[in-house]
Backbone as a ProteinNet text record, in pm:
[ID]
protein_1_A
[PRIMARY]
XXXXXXXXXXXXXXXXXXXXXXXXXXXXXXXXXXXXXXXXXXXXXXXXXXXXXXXXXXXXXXXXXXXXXXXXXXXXXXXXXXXXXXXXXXXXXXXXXXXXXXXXXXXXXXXXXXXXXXXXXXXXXXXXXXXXX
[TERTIARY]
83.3	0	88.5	66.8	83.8	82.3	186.2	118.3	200.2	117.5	165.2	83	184.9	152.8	136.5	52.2	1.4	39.6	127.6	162.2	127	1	-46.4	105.2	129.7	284	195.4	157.4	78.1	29.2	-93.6	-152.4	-240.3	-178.6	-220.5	-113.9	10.2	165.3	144.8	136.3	159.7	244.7	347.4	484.1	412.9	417.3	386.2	480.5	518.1	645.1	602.4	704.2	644	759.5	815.2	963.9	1042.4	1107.4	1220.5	1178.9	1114.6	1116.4	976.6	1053.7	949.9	891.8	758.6	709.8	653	669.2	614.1	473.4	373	224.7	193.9	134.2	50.9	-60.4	-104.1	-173.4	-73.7	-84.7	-68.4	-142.6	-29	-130.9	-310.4	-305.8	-460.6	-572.7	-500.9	-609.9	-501.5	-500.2	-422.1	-353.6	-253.5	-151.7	-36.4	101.3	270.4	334	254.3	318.5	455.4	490.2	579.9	613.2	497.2	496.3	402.2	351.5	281	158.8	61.9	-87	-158.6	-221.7	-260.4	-330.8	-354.1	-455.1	-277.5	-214	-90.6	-18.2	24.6	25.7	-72.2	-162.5	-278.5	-214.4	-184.2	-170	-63.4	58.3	216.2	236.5	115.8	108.5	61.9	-28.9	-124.7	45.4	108.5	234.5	299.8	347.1	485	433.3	357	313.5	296.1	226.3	197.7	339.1	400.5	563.4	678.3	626.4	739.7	657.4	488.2	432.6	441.9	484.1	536.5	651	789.3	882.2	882.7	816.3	815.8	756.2	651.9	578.2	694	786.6	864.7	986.5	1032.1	1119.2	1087.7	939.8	871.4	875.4	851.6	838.5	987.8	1089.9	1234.7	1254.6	1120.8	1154.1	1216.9	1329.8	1445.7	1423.1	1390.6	1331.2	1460.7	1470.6	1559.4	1501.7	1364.6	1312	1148.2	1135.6	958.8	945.6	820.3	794.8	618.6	574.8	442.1	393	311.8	211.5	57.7	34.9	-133.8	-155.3	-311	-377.2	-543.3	-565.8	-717	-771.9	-893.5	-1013.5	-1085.9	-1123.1	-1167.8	-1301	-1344.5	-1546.1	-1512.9	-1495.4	-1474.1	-1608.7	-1733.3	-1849.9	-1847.2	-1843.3	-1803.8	-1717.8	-1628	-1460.1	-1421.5	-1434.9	-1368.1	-1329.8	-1236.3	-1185.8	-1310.8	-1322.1	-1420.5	-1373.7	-1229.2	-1179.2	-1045.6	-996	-814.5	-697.5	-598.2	-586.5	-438.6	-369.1	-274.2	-179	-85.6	-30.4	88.6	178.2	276.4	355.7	479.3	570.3	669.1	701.5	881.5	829.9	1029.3	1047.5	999.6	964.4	946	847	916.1	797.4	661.2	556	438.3	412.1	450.4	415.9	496.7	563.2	620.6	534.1	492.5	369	235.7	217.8	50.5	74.7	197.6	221.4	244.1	309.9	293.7	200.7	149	71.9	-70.4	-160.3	-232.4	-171.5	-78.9	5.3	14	39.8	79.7	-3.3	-161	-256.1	-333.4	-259	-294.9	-238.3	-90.4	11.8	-23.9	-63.2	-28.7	-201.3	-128.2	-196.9	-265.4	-208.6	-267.8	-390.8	-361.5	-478	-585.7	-553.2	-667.8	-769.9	-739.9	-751.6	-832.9	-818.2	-869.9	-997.5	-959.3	-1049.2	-1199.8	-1179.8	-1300.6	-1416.2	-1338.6	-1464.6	-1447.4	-1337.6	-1340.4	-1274.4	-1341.5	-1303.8	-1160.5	-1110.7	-931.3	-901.6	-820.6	-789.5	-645	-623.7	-466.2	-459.1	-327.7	-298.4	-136.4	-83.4	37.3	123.9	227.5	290.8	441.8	456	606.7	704	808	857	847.8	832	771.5	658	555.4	431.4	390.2
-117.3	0	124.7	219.8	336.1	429.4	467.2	656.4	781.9	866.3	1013.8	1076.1	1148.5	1220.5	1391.2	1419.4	1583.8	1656.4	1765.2	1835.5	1962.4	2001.6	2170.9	2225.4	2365.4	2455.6	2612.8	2673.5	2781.1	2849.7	2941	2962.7	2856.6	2827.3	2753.2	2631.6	2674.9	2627.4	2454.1	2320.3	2224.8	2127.6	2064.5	1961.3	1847.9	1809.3	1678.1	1581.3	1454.8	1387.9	1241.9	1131	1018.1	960.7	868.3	766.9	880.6	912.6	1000.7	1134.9	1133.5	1298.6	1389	1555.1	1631.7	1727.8	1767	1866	1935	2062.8	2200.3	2193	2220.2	2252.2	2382.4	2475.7	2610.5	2683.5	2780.8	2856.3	2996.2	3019.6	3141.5	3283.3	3378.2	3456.8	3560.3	3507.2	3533.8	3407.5	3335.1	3234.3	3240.1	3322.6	3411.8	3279.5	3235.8	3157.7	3265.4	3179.6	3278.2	3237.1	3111.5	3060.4	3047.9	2904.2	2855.3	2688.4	2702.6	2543.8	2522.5	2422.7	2378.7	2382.2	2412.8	2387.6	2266.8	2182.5	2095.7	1995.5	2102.8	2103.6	2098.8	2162.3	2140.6	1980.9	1937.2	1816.6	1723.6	1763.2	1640.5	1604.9	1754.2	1690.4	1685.5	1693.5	1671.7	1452.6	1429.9	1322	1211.8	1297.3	1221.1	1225.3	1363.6	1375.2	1296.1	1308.2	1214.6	1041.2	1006.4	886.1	835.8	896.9	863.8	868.6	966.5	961	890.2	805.6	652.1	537.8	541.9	453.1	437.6	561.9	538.6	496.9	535.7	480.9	351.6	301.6	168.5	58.8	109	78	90.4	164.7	158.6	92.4	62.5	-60.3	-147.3	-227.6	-344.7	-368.8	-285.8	-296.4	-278.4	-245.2	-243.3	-140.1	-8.5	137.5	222.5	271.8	374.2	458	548.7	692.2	748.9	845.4	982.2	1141.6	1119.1	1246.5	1247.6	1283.4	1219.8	1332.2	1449.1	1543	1535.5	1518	1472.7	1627.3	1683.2	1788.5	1754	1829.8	1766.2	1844.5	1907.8	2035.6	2015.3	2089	2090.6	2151.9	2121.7	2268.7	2233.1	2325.4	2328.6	2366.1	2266.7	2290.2	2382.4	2514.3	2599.2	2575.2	2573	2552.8	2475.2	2330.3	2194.7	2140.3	2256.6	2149.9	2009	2067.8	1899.3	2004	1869.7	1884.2	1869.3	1955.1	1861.1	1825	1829.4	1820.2	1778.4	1671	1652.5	1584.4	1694.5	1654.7	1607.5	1490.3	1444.9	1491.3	1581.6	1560.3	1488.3	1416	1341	1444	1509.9	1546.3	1471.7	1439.7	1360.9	1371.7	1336.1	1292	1220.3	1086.6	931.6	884.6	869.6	857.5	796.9	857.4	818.2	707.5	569.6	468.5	419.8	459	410	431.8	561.8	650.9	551.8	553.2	431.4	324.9	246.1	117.2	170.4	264.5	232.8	339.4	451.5	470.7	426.9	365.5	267.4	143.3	102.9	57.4	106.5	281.7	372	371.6	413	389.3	298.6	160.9	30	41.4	95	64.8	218.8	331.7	445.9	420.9	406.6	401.6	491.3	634.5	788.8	825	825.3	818.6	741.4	596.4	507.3	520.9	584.2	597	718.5	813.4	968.9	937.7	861.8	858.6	759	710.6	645.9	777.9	843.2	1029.4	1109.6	1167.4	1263.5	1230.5	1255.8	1232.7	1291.7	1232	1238.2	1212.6	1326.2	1311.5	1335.9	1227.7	1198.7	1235.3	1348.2	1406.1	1374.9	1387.5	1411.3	1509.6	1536.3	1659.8	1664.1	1750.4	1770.6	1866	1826.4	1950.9	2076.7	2216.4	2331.6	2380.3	2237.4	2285.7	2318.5
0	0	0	-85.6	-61.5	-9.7	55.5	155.1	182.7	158.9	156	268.8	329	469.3	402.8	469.1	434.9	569.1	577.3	751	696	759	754	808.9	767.8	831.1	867	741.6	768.1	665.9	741.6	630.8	520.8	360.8	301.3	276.9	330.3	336.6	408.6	308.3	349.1	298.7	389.4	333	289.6	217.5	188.6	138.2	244.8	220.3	141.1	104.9	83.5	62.5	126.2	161.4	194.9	155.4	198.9	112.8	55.8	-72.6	2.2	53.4	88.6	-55.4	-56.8	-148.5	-75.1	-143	-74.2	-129.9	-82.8	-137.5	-90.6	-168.6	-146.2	-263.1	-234	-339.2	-321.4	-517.9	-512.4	-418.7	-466.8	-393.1	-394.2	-503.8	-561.9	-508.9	-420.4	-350.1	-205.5	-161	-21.6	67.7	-65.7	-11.2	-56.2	-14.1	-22.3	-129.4	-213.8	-390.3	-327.9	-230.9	-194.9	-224.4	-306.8	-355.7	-502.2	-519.3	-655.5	-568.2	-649.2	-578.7	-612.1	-482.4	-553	-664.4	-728.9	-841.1	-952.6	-915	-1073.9	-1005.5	-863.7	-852.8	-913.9	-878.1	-956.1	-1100.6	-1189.5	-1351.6	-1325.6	-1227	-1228	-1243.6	-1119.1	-1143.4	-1253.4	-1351	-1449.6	-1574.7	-1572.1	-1671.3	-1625.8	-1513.8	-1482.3	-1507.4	-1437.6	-1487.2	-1618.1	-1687.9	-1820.7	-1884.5	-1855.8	-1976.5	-1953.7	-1792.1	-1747	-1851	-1840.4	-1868.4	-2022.6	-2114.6	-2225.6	-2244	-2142	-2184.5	-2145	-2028.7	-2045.2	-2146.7	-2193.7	-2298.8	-2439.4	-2479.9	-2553.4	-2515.7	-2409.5	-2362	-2436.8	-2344	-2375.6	-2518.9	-2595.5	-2745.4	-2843.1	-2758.1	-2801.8	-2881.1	-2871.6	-2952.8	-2911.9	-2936.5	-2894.6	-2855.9	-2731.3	-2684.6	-2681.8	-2738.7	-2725.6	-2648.5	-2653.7	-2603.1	-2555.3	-2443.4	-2417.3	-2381.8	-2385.3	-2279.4	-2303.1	-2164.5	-2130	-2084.3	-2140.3	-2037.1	-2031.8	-1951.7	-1890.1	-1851.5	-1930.4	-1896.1	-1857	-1731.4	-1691.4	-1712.1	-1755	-1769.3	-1573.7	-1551.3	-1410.5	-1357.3	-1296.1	-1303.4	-1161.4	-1143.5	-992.8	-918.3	-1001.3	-930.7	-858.4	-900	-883.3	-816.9	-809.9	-763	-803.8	-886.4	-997.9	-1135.7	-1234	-1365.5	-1432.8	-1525.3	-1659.9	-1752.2	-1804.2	-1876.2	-1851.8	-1919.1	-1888.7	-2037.5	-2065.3	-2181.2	-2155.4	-2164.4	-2206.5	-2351.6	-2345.9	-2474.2	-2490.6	-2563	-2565.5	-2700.2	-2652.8	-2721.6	-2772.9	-2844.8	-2912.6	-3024.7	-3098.3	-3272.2	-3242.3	-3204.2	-3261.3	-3321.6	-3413.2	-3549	-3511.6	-3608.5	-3580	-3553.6	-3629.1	-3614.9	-3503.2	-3418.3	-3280.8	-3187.8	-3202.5	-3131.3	-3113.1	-3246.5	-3218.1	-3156.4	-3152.2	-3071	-2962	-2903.5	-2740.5	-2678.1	-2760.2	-2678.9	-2604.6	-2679.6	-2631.1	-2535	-2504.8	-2417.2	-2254.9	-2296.9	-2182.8	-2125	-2206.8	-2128.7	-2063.8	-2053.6	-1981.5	-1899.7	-1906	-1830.4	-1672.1	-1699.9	-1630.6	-1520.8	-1386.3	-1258.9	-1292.4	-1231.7	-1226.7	-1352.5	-1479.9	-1543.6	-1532	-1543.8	-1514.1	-1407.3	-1311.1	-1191.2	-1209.1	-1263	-1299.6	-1404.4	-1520.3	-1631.6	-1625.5	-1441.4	-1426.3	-1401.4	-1340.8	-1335.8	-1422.2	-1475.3	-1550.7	-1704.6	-1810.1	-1929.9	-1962.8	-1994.5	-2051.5	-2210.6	-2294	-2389.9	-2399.2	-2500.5	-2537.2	-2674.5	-2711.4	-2822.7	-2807.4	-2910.8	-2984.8	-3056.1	-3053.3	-3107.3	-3095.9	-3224.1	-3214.9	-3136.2	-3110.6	-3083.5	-3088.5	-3035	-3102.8	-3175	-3147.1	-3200	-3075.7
[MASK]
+++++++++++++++++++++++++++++++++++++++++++++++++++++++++++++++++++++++++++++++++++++++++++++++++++++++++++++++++++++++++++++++++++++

């Protein structure tokens, strides 16, 4: 089992550790935090990116395709009424040619906890792109 400890400090200011690694959590200051950390709403998609762009390179291991360059971002649209996402978009950056792309990314998404886990409530879309687009 998994676990992450949450320690209020002040204000909106909370450490959040897990094995040995601490993270700072806060709100900027337009939600009357000191923007001394990531808020947890950019952790949320820190986790859906970081996951998904191991779960591709592992997925391109498995398949023996050469990664030279992965960069994962993940963007929310935000229901404020609601307090929830309504929206969550995965994009996958690299050269690697298209047809490397279609084999593991359907892969990634078997393979990545954090999405699977997200896309049972909120709809998730996965796009592609090059460098500098």
């Amino acid at each position: 089992m998994l676990e992450v400890d949450a320690v209020w400090k002040t204000k909106y200011q909370v450490e959040v550790t897990a094995r040995q690694f601490e993270v700072p959590v806060d709100e900027p200051p337009q939600f009357s935090g000191d923007d001394t950390g990531m808020m947890p709403t950019e952790l949320f998609l820190a986790s859906i990116a970081s996951c998904f762009c191991m779960a591709l390179v592992y997925a391109a291991k498995n398949r023996k395709v050469s990664v030279s360059d992965m960069k994962v971002t993940a963007f929310g649209d935000t229901d404020p009424k609601n307090f929830t996402f309504s929206r969550i978009v995965v994009r996958v950056i690299s050269t690697l040619p298209e047809a490397d792309l279609e084999v593991i990314m359907p892969l990634a998404k078997r393979y990545c906890f954090v999405s699977n886990a997200v896309s049972q409530s909120c709809p998730m879309d996965y796009e592609t792109a090059r460098p500098g687009e």
